[in-house]
C-alpha positions in Angstrom: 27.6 -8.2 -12.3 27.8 -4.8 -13.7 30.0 -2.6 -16.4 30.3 1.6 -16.5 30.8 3.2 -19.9 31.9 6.8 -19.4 29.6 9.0 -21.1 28.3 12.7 -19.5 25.4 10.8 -18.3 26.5 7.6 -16.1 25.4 4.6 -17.8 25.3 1.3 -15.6 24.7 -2.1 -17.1 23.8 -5.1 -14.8 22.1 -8.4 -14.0 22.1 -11.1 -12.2 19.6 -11.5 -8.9 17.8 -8.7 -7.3 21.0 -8.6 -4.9 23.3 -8.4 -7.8 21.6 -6.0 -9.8 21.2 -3.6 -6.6 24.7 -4.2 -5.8 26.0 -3.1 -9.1 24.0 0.2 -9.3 25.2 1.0 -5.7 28.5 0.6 -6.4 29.1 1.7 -9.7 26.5 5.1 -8.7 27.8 5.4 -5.2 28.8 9.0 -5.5 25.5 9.8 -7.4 23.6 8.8 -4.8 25.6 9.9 -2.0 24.9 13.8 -3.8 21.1 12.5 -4.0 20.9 12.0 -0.4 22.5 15.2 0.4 20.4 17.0 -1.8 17.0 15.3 -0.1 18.3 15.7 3.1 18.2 19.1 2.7 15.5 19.7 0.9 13.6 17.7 3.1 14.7 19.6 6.3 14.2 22.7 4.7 10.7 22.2 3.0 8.7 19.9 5.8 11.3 20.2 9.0 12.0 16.5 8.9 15.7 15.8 9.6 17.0 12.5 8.1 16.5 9.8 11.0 12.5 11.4 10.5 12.9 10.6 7.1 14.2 7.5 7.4 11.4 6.2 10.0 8.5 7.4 7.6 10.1 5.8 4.9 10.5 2.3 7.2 6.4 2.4 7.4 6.3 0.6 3.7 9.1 -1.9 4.6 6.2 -4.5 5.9 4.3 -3.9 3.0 7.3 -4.4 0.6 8.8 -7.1 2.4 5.2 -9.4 2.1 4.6 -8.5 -1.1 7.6 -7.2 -3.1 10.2 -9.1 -1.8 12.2 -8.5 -5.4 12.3 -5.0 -4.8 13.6 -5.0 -1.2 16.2 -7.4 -2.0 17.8 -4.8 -5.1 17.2 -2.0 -2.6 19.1 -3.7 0.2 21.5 -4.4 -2.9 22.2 -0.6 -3.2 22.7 0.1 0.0 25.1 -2.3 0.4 27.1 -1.3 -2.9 26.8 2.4 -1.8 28.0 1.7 1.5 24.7 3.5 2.7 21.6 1.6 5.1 19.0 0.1 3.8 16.4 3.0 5.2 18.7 5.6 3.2 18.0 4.2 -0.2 14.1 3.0 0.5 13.6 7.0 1.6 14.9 7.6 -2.5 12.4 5.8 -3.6 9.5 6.9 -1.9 10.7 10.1 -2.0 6.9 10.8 -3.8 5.1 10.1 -0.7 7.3 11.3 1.9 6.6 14.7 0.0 3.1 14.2 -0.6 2.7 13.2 3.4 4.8 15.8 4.5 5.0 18.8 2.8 2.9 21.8 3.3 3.6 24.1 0.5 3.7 22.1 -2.4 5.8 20.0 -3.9 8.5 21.4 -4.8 10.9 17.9 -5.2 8.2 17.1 -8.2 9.5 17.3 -12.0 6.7 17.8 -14.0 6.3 17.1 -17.9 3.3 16.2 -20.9 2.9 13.1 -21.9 1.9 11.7 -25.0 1.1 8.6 -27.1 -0.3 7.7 -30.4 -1.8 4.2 -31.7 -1.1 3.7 -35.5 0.9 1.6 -37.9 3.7 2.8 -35.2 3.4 2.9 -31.6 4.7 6.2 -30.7 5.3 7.5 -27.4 7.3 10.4 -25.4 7.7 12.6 -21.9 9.6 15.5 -21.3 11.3 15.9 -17.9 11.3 18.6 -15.9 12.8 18.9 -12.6 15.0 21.0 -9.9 18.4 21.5 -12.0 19.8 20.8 -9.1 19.0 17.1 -9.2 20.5 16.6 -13.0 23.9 15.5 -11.9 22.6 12.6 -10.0 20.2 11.2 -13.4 21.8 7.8 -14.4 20.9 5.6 -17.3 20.2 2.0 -16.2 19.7 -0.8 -17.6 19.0 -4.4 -16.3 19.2 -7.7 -17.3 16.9 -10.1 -15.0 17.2 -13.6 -14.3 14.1 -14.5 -16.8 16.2 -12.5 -19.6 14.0 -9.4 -19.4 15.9 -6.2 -20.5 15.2 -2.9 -18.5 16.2 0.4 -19.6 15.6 4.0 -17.8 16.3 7.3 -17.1 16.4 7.4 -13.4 18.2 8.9 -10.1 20.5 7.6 -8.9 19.6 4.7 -6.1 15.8 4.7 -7.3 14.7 1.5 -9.1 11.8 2.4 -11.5 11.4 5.8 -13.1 10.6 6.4 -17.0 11.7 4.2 -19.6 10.7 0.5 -21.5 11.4 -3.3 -21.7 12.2 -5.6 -23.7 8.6 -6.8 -24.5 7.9 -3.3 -25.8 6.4 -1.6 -22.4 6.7 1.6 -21.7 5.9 4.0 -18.8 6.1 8.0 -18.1 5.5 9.8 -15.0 3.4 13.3 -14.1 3.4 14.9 -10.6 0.1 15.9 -9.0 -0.4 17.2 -5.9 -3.7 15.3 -4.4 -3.3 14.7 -0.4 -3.1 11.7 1.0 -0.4 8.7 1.2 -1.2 4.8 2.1 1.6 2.6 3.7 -0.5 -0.6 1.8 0.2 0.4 -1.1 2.8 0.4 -3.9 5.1 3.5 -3.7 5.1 5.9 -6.9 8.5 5.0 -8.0 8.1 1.4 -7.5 4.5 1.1 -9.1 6.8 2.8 -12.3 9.0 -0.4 -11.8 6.5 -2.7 -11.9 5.5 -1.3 -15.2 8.9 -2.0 -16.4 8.8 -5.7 -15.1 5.6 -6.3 -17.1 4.7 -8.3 -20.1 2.4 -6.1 -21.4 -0.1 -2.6 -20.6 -2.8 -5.0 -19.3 -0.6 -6.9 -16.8 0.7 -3.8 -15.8 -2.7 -2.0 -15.3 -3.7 -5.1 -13.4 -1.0 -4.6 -11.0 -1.9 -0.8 -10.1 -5.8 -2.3 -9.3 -4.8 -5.1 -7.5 -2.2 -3.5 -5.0 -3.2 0.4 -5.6 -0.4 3.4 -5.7 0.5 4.9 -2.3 0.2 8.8 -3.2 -1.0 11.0 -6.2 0.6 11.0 -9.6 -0.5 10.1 -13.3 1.3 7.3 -14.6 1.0 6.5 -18.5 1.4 3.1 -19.1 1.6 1.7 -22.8 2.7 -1.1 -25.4 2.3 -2.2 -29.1 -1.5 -2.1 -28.4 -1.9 1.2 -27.3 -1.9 3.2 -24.1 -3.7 3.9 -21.0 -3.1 7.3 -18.3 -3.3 5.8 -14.8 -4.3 9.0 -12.4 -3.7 7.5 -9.5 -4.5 8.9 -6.0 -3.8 7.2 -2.2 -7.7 6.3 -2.6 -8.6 5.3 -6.3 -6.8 4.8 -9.6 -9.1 6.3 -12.8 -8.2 5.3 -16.1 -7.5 7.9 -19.2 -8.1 6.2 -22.6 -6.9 7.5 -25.6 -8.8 9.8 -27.8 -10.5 9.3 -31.0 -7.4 9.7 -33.0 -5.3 7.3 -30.3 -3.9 10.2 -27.8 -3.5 10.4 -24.4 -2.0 13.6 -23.4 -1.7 14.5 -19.7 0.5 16.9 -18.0 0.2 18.1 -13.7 -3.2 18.0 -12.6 -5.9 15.7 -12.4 -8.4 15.9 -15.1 -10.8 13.3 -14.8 -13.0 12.8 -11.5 -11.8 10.8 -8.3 -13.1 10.0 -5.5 -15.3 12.3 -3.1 -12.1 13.4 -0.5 -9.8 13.5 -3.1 -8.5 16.8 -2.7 -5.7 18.3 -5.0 -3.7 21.3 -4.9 -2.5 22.6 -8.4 1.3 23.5 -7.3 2.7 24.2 -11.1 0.4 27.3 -12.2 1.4 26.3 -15.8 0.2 23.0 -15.9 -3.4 23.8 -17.7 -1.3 26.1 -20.3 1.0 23.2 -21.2 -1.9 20.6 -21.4 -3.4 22.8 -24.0 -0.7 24.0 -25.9 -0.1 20.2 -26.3 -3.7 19.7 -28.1 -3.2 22.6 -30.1 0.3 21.7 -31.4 -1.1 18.1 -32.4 -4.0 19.0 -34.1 -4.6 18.1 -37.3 -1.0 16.3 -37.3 -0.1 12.5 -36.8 2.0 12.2 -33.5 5.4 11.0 -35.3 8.8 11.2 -34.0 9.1 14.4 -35.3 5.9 15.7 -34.3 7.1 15.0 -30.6 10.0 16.3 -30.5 8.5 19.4 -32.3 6.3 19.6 -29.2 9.2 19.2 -26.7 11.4 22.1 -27.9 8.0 24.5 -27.9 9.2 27.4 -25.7 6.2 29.1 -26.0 5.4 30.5 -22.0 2.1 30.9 -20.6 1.4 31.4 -16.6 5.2 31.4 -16.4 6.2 28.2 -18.6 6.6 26.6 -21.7 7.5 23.1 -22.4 11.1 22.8 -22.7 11.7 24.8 -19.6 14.6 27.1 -18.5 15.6 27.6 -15.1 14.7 31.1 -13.9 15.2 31.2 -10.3 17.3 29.0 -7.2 14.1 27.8 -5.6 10.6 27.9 -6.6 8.6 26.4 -9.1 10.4 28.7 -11.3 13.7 26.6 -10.4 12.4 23.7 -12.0 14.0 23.3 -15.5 13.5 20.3 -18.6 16.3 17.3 -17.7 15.8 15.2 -21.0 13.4 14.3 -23.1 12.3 10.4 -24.4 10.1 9.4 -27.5 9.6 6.0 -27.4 8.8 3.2 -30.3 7.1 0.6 -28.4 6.2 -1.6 -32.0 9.7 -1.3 -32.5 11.0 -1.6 -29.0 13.2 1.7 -29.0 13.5 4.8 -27.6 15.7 8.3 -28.1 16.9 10.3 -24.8 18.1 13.9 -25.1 19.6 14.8 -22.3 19.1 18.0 -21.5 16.4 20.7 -22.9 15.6 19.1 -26.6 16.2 22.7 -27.9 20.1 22.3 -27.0 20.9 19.0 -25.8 23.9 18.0 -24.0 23.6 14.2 -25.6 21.8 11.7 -27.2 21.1 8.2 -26.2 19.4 5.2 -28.0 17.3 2.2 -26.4 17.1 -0.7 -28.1 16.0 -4.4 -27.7 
């Protein structure tokens, strides 16, 4: 069963089965996701010359794999589809929308938002991301949350018809997402937005982080995974997974390229020429402070630019890396088990949302 509050970002309730919970968020987000698949359709077309059927038979090649091994997540997928009136293959292509860019494009990845993460271990477990992606793309976010069978409580900002994106449970796990462009996808592995879910249907960092190493993550991308004890940066590659620990003072700050070593044939491609800029203005905007709440959010309305960004990001142009802008930003208490959400560039934002467990 599911419930819609109005609000200016849709807000969707449910639980119940896998089935049930899809179901809900297809039908309650149906016109979301409808403008989701026209904007992929497109963008796909236009960026890697795939039309939709294409898209739909690449996405198909991690059905096996999901099926055998995810069965949960097939069965809310299916869900969706079924709510949203849409086939099955429509809303799987959503959610490895990651790798179909990653194995497809050939300039970049332009589909990609991008934004630092952070997270500090103290007497409070404090943790936040600020999202960046094509503007074009904000009318389709959705705030989610799920109740499971077992009584877990999910919630996350998400797009519409995708299952796992950035957000916390109910045991105090948390997750964020950075793009990186590092070539290479694997139909064996967990898909990028579904590795976030499984972070979000974990009881704690080190189940979570045992997940990624026992099934792997199908394309490039850092995930930050954290809890109450601390937090760990998962870069994660189609070939290896390499762990980022905290700092000496309990940081892990990350933003869109890879900065520890992987594997020899690991190749990336920087596609966001800001992304070493933002990693350091970051570091220099934390030291000698104690990431707080404050000290965040500080950090997420910086619109100091350098190589043609800052970190609360306008839009500056219809397509390019330039058109990518800052959707909302989340610090999250993970002692505490609660989060804030502005929607919209922190500097101005459009609304505020609470998590809470």
């Amino acid at each position: 069963m599911g419930s819609l509050t109005p609000s200016k970002m849709l807000h969707i309730s449910t639980s119940g089965t896998p089935s049930q919970i899809g179901f809900s968020h297809g039908t309650l987000a149906s016109a979301h996701i409808s403008r989701a698949l026209t904007f992929y359709t497109r963008l796909f077309l236009r960026k890697c010359t795939m039309d939709w059927p294409a898209v739909k038979g690449f996405a198909m090649q991690y059905h096996p794999f999901l099926s055998a091994n995810f069965p949960e997540y097939v069965e809310e997928m299916e869900g969706i589809a079924k709510g949203a009136g849409r086939e099955y293959a429509d809303v799987l292509a959503l959610n490895v929308r990651t790798e179909i860019a990653f194995g497809a494009f050939s300039d970049g990845c332009p589909t990609q938002p991008h934004f630092p993460s952070l997270i500090s271990r103290g007497e409070e477990e404090v943790r936040g991301a600020d999202e960046d992606g094509l503007y074009r793309q904000s009318e389709n976010l959705i705030c989610l949350t799920i109740v499971k069978g077992d009584g877990l409580k999910i919630q996350m900002i998400t797009e519409a018809g995708i299952i796992g994106k950035i957000g916390m449970n109910s045991h105090g796990v948390g997750c964020t997402l950075n793009a990186v462009t590092a070539k290479g996808v694997s139909f064996s592995k967990l898909p990028c937005h579904l590795a976030l879910r499984s972070v979000l249907d974990s009881s704690s960092r080190a189940e979570a982080i045992a997940t990624f190493e026992k099934w792997g993550v199908a394309s490039s991308c850092h995930i930050l995974v954290a809890d109450a004890t601390g937090g760990t940066g998962l870069e994660c590659s189609s070939e290896d997974i390499v762990r980022l620990e905290m700092d000496e003072v309990g940081v892990v700050a990350h933003t869109n390229h890879f900065v520890l070593p992987h594997k020899k044939g690991v190749v990336e491609k920087r596609w966001l020429p800001d992304t070493d800029f933002r990693l350091r203005r970051v570091g220099e905007s934390l030291e000698g402070k104690e990431p707080s709440d404050e000290v965040l959010w500080e950090i997420f309305r910086d619109e100091v630019e350098g190589d043609g960004a800052s970190i609360c990001r306008k839009q500056k142009e219809v397509a390019g890396p330039n058109a990518l802008a800052t959707l909302f930003g989340i610090v999250m208490d993970l002692r505490e088990k609660k989060a804030t959400v502005l929607v919209g560039r922190p500097m101005d934002p459009i609304e505020k949302l609470v998590f809470s467990f």
